[in-house]
TIVO-2410 file (N, C-alpha, C; in nm, 3 decimals):
# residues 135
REC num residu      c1      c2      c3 atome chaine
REC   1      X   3.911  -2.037   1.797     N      A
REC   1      X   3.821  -2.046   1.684    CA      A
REC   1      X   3.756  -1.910   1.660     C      A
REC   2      X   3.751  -1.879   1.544     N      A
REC   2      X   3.668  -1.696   1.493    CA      A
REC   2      X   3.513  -1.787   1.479     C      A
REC   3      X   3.444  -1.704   1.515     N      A
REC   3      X   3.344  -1.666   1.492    CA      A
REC   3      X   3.240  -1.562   1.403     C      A
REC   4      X   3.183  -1.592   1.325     N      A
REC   4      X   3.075  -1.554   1.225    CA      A
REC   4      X   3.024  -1.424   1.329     C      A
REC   5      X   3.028  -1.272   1.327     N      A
REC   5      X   2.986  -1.245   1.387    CA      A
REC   5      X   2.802  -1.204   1.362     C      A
REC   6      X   2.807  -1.230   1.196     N      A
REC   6      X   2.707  -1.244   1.188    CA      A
REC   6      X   2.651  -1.354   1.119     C      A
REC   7      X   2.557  -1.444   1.233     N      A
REC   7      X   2.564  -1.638   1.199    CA      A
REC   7      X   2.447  -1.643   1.065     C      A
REC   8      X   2.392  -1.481   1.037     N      A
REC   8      X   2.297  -1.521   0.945    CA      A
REC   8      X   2.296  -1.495   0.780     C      A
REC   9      X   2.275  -1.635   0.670     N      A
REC   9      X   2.364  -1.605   0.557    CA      A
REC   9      X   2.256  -1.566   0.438     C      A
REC  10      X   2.160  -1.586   0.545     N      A
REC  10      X   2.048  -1.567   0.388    CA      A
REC  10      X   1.899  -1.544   0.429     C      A
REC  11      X   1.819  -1.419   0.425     N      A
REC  11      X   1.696  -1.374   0.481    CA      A
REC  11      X   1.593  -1.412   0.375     C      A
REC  12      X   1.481  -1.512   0.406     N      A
REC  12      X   1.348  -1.510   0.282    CA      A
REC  12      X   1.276  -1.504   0.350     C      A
REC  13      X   1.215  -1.402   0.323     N      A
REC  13      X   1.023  -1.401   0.401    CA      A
REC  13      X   0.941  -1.462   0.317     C      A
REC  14      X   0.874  -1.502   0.327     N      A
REC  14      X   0.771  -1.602   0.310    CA      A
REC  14      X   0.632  -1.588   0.281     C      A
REC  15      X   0.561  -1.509   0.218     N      A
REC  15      X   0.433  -1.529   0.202    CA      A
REC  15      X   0.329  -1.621   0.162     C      A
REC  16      X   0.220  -1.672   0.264     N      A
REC  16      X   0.168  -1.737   0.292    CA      A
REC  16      X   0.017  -1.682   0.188     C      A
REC  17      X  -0.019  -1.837   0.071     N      A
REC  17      X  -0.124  -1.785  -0.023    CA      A
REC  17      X  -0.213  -1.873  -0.105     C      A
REC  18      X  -0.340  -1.805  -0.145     N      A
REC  18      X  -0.407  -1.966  -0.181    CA      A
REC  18      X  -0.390  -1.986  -0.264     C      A
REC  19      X  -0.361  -1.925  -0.397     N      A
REC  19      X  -0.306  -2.045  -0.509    CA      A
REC  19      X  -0.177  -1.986  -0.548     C      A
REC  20      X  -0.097  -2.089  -0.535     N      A
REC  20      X   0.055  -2.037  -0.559    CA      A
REC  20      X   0.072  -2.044  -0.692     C      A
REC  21      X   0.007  -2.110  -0.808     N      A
REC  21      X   0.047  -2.142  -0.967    CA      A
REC  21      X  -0.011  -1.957  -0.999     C      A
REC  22      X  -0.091  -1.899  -0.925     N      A
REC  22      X  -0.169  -1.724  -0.934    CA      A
REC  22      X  -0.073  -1.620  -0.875     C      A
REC  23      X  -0.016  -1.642  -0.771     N      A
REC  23      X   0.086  -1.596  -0.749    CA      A
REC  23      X   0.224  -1.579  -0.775     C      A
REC  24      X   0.234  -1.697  -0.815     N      A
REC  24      X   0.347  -1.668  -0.871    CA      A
REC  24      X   0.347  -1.623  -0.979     C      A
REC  25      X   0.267  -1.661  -1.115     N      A
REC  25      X   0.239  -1.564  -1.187    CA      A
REC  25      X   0.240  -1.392  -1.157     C      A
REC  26      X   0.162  -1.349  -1.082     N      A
REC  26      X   0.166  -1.209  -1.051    CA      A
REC  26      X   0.253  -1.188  -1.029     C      A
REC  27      X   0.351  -1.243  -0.956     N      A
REC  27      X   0.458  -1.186  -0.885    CA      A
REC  27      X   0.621  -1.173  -0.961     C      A
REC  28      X   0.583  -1.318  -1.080     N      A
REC  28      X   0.713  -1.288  -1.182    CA      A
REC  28      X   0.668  -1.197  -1.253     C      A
REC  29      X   0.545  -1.137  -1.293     N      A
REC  29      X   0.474  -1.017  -1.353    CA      A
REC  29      X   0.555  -0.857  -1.277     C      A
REC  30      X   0.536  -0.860  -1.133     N      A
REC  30      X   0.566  -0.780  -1.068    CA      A
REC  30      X   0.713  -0.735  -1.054     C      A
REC  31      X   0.734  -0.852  -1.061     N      A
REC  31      X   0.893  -0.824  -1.028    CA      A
REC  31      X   0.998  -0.861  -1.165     C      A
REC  32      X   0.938  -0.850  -1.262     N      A
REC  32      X   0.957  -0.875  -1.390    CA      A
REC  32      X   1.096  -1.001  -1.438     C      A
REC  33      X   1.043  -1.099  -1.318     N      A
REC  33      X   1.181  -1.192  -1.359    CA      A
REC  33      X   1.049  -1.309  -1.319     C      A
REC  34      X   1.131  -1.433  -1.336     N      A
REC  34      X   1.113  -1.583  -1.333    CA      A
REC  34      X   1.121  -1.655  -1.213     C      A
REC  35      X   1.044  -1.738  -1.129     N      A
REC  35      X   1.081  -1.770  -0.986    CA      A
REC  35      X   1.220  -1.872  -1.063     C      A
REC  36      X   1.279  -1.832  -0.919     N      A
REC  36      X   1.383  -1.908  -0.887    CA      A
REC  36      X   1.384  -2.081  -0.852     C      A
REC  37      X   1.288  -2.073  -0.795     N      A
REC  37      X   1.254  -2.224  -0.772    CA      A
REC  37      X   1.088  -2.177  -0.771     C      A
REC  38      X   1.034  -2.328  -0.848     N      A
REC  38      X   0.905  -2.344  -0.876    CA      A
REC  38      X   0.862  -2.501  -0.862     C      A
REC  39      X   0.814  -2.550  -0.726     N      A
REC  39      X   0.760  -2.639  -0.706    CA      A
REC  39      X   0.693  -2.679  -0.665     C      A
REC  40      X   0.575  -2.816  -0.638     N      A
REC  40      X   0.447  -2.748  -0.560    CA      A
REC  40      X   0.485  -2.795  -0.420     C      A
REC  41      X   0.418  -2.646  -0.372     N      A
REC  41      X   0.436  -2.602  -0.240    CA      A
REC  41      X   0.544  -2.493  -0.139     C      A
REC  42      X   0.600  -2.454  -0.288     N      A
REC  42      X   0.692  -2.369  -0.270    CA      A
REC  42      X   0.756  -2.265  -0.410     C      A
REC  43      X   0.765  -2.168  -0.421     N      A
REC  43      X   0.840  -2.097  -0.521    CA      A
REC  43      X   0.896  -1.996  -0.416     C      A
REC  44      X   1.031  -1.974  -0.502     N      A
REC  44      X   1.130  -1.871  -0.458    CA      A
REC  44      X   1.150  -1.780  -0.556     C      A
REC  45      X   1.192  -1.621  -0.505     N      A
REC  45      X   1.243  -1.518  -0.587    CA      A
REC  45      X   1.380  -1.483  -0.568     C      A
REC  46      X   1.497  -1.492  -0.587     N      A
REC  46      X   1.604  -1.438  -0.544    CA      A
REC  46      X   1.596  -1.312  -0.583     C      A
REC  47      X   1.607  -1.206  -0.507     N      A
REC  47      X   1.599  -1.062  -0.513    CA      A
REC  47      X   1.745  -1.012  -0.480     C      A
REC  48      X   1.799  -1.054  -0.443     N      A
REC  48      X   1.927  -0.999  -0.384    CA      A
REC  48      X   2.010  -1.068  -0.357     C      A
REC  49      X   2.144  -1.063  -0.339     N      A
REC  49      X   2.212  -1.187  -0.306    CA      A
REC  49      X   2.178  -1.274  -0.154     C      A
REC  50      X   2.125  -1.178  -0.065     N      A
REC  50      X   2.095  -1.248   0.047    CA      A
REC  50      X   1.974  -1.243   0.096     C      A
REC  51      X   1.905  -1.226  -0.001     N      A
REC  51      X   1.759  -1.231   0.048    CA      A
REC  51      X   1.662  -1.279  -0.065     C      A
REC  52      X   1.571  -1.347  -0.034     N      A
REC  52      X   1.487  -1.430  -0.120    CA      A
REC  52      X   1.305  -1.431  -0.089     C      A
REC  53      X   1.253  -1.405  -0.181     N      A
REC  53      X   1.105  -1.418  -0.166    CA      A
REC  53      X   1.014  -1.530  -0.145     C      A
REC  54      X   0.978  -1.585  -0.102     N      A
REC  54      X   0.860  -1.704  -0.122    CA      A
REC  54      X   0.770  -1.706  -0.115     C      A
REC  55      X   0.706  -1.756  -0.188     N      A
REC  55      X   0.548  -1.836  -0.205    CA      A
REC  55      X   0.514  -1.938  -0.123     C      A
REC  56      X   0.443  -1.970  -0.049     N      A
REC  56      X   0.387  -2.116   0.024    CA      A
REC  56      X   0.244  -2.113  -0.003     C      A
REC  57      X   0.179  -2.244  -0.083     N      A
REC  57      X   0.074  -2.214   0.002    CA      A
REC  57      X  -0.020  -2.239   0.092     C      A
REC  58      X  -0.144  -2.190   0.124     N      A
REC  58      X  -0.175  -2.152   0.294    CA      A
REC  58      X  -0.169  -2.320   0.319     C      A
REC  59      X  -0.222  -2.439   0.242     N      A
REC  59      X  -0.268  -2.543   0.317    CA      A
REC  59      X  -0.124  -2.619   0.317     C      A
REC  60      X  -0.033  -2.581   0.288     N      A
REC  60      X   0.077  -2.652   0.290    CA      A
REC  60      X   0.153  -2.589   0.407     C      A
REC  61      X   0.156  -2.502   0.496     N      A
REC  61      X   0.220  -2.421   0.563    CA      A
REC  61      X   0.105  -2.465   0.688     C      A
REC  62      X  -0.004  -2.489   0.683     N      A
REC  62      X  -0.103  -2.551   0.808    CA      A
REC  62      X  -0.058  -2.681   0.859     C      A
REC  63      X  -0.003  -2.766   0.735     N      A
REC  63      X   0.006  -2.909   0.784    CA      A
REC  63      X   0.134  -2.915   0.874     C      A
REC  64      X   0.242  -2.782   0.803     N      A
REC  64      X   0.374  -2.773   0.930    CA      A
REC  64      X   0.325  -2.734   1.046     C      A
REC  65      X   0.219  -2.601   1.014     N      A
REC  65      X   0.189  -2.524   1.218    CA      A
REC  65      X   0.101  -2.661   1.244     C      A
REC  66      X   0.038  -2.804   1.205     N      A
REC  66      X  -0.005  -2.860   1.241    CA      A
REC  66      X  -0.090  -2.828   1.394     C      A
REC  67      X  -0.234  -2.714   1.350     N      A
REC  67      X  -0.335  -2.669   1.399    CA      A
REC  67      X  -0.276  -2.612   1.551     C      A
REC  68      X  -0.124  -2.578   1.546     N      A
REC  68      X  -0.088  -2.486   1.636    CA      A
REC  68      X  -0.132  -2.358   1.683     C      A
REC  69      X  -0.147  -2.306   1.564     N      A
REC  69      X  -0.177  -2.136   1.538    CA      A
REC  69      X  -0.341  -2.135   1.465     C      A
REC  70      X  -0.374  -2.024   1.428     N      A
REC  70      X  -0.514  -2.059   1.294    CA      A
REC  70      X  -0.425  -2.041   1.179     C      A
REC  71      X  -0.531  -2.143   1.111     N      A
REC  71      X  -0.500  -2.131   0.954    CA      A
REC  71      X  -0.505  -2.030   0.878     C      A
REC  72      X  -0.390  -2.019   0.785     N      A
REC  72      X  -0.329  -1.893   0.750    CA      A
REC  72      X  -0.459  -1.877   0.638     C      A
REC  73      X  -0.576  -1.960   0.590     N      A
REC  73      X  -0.669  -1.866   0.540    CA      A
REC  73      X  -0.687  -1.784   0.632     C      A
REC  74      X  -0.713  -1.765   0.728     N      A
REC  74      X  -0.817  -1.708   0.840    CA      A
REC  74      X  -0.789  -1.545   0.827     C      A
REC  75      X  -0.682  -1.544   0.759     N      A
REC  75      X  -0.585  -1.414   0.769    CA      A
REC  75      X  -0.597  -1.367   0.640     C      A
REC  76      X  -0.634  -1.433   0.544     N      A
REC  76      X  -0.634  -1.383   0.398    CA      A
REC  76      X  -0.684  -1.225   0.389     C      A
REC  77      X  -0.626  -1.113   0.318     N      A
REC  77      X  -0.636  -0.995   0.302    CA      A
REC  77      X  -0.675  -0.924   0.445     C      A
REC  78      X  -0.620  -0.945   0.565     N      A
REC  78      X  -0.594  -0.878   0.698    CA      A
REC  78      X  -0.403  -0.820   0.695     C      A
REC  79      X  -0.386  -0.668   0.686     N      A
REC  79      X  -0.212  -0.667   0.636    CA      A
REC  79      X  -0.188  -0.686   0.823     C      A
REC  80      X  -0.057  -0.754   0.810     N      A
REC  80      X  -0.010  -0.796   0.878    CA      A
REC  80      X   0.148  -0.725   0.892     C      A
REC  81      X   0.173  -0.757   0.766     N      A
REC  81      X   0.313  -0.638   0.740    CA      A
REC  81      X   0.293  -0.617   0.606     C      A
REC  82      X   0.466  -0.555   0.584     N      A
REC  82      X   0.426  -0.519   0.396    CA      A
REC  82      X   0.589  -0.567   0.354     C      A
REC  83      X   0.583  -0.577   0.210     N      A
REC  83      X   0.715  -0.612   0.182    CA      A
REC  83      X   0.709  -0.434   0.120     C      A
REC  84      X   0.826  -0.401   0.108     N      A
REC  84      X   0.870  -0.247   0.078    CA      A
REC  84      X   0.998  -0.243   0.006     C      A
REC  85      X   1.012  -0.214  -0.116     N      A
REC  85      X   1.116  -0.249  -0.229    CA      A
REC  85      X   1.127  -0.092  -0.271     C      A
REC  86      X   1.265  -0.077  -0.189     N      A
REC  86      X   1.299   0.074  -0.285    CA      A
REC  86      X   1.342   0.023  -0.423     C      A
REC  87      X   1.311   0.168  -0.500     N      A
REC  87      X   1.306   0.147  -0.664    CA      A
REC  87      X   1.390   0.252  -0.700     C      A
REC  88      X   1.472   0.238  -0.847     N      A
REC  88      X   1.496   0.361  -0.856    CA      A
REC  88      X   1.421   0.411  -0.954     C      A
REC  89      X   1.279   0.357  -1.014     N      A
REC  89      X   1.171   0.453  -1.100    CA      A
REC  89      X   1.081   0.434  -1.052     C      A
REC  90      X   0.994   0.525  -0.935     N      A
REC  90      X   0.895   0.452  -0.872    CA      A
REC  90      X   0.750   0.489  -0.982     C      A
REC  91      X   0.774   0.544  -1.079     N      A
REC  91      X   0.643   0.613  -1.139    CA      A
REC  91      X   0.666   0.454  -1.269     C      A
REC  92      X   0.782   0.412  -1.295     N      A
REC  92      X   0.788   0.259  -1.367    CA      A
REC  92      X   0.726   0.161  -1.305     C      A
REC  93      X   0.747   0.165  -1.102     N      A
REC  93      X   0.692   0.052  -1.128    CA      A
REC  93      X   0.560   0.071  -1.051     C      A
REC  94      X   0.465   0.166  -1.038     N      A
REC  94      X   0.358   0.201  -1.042    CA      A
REC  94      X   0.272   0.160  -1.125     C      A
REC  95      X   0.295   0.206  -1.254     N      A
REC  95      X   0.246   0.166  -1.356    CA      A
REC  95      X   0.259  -0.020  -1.383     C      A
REC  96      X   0.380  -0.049  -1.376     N      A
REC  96      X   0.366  -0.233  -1.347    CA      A
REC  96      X   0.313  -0.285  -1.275     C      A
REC  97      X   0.284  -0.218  -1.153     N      A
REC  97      X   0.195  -0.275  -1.006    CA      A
REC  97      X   0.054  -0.284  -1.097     C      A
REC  98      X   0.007  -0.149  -1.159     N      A
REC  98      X  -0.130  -0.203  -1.235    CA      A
REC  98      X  -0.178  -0.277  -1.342     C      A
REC  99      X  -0.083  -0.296  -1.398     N      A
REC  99      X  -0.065  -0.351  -1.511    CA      A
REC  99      X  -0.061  -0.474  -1.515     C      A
REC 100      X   0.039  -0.532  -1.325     N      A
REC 100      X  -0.017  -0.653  -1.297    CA      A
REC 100      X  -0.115  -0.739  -1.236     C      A
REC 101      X  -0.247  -0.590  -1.208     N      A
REC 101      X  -0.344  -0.654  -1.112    CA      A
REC 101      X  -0.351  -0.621  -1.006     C      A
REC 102      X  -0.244  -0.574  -0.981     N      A
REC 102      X  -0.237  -0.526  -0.803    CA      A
REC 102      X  -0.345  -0.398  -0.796     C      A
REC 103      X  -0.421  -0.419  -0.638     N      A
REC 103      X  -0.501  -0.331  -0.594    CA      A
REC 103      X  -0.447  -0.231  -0.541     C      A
REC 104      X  -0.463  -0.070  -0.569     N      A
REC 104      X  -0.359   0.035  -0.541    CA      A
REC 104      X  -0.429   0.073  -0.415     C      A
REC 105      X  -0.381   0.064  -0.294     N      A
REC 105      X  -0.404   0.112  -0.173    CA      A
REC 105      X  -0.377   0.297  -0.143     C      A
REC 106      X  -0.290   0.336  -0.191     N      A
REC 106      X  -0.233   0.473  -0.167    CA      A
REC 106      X  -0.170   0.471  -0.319     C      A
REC 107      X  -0.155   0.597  -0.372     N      A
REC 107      X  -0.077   0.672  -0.495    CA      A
REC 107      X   0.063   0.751  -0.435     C      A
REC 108      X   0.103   0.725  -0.520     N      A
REC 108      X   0.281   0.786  -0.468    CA      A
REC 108      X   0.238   0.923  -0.453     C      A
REC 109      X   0.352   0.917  -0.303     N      A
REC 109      X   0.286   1.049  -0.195    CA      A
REC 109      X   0.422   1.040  -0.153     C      A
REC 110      X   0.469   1.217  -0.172     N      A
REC 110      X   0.563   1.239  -0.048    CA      A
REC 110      X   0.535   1.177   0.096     C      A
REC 111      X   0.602   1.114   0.148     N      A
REC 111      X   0.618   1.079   0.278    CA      A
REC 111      X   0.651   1.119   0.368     C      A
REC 112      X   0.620   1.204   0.525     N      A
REC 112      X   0.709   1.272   0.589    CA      A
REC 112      X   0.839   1.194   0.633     C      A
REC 113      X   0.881   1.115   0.633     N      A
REC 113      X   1.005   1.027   0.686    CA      A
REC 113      X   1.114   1.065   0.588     C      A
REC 114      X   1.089   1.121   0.450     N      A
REC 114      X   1.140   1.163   0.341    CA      A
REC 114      X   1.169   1.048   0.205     C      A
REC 115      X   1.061   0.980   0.173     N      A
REC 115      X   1.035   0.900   0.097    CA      A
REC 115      X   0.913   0.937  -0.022     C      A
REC 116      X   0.908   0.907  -0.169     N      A
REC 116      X   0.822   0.913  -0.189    CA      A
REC 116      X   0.756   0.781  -0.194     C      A
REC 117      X   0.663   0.740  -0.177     N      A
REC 117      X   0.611   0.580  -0.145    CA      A
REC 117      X   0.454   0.581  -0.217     C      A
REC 118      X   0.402   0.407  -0.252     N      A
REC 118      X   0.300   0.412  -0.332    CA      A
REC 118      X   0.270   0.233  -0.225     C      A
REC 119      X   0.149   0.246  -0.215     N      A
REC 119      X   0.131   0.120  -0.176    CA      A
REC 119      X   0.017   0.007  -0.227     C      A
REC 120      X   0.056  -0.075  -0.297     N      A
REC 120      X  -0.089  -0.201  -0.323    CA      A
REC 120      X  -0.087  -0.318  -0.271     C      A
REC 121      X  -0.207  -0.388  -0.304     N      A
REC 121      X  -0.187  -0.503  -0.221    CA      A
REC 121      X  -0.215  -0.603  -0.378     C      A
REC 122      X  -0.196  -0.727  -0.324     N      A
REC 122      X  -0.122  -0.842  -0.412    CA      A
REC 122      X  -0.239  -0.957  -0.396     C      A
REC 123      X  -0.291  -1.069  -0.465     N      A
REC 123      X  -0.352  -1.147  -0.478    CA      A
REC 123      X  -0.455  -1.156  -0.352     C      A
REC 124      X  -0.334  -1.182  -0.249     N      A
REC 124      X  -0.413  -1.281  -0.124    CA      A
REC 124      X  -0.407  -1.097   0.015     C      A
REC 125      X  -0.388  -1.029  -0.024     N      A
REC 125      X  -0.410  -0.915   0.065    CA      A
REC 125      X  -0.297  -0.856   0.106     C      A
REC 126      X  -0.169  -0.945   0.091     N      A
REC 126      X  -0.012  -0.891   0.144    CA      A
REC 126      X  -0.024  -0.752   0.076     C      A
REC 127      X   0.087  -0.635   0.205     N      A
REC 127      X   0.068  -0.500   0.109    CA      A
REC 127      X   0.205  -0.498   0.060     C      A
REC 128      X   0.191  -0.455  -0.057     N      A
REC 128      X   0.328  -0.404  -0.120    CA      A
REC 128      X   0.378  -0.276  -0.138     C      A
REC 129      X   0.470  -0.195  -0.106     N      A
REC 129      X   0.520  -0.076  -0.083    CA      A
REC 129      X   0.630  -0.059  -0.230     C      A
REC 130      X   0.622   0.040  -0.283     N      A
REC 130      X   0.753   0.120  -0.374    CA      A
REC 130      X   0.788   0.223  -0.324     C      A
REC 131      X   0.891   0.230  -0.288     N      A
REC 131      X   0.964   0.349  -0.243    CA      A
REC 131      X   1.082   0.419  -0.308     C      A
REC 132      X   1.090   0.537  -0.281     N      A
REC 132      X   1.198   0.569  -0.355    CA      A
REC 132      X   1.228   0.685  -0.291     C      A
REC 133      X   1.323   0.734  -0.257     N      A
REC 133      X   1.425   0.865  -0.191    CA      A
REC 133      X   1.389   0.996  -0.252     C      A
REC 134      X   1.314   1.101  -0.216     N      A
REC 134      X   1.295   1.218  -0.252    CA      A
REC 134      X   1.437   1.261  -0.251     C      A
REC 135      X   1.418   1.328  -0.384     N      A
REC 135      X   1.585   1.415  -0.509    CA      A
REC 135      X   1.579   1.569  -0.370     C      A
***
């Protein structure tokens, strides 16, 4: 029998948020398309063929950790990680990051790693990164 050497077919991270009908708004704003799936307690973005965005929100994602962990308010605007979307106009979507509300953490800055990068954060505190490859 062959084997899958790689068993994994589809990556969505998940962001965890308090009103998802606000977020998702912002975020089809941001990403200038339509969720993919929109239902309560969940919206999706397909971004790529194998990778997908989501929305949850926080009190619907507590009743799964069922008081395992703390409640994902507890965490609201603490960054934890960032989602980071190379672009190929990062000064386009700069200007859309404000345009949709987003709080600008850093202004596009050469990067020593060799990136130019801009970073804001999004409704509930997640940071969002634009990047783009110094010419």
């Amino acid at each position: 029998m062959k084997t899958n050497p790689n068993p994994i077919l589809c990556i969505e991270t998940i962001l965890y948020v308090e009103d998802q009908e606000k977020s998702c708004a912002f975020y089809q704003q941001l990403l200038r398309k339509k969720a993919d799936l929109h239902v309560p307690g969940m919206t999706e973005f397909k971004l790529a063929e194998h990778f997908k965005l989501g929305l949850m929100p926080n009190d619907g994602i507590a009743k799964i950790l069922e008081n395992k962990t703390p409640h994902p308010k507890e965490g609201n605007g603490i960054p934890r990680c960032e989602l980071c979307f190379y672009v190929k106009n990062i000064e386009l979507e700069f200007d859309n990051a404000e345009k949709c509300g987003a709080t600008l953490i850093s202004p596009i800055t050469d990067r020593d790693w060799g990136d130019r990068v801009c970073y804001f954060s999004d409704p509930d505190g997640h940071i969002i990164a634009f990047a783009e490859k110094r010419r």
